[in-house]
C-alpha positions as CSV (number, residue, x, y, z in Angstrom):
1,X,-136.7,139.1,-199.9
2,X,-137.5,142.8,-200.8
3,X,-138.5,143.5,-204.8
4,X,-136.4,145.4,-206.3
5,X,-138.1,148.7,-208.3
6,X,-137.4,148.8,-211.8
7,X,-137.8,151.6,-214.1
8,X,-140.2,149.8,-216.2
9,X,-142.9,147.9,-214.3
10,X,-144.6,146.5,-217.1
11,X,-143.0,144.7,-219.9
12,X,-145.6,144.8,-222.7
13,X,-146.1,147.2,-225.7
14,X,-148.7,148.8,-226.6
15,X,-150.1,148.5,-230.0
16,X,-148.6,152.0,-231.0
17,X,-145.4,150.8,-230.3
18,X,-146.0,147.6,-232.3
19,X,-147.1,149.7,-235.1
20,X,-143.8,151.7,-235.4
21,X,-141.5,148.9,-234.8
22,X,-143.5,147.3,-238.0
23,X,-143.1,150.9,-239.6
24,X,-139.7,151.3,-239.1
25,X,-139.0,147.4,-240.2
26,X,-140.7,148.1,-243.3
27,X,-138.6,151.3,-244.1
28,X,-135.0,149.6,-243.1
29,X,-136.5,146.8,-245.8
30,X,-137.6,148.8,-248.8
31,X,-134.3,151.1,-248.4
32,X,-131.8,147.7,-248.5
33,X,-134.4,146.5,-251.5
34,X,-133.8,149.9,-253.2
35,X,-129.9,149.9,-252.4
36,X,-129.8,146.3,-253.6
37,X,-131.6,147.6,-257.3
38,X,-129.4,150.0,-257.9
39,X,-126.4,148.6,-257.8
40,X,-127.9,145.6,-259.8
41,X,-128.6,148.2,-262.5
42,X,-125.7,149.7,-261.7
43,X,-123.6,147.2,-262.7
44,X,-126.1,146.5,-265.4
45,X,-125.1,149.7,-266.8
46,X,-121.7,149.3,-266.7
47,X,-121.2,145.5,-268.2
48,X,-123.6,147.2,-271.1
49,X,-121.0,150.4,-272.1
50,X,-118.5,147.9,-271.9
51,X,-120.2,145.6,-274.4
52,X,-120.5,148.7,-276.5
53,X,-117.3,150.1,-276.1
54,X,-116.1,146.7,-277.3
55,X,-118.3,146.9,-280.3
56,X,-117.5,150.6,-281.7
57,X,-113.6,149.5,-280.9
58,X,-114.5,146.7,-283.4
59,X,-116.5,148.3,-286.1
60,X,-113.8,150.8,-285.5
61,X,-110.7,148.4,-286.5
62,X,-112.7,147.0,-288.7
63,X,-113.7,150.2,-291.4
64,X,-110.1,150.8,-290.8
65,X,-109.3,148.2,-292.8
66,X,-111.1,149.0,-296.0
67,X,-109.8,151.7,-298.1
68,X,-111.8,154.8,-298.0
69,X,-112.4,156.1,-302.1
């Protein structure tokens, strides 16, 4: 049976491209870390303004209710 010649005869990496798979798996993880952070405080953010939209709508209604002298 006669081999068939491949592009690639030897299957193995070198350790440069090990090092820049590891690279390029440590910058895919800190960016989804980061994205995942943001949004976090984010949404932080937004559940606080509401709590203090809630409050001055309050405080609000609630000097409206004494009579101003």
């Amino acid at each position: 049976m006669a081999r068939i010649p491949t592009i690639i005869e030897e299957d193995t990496g070198g350790p440069l491209v090990e090092e820049s798979l590891l690279l390029g798996l440590a910058v895919i993880t800190i960016s989804i870390v980061i994205a995942v952070i943001l949004q976090a405080t984010g949404w932080a953010q937004e559940v606080i303004a509401g709590l203090l939209q809630i409050l001055e709508d309050s405080w609000t209604g609630l000097t409206d209710l004494w009579p101003s002298g």
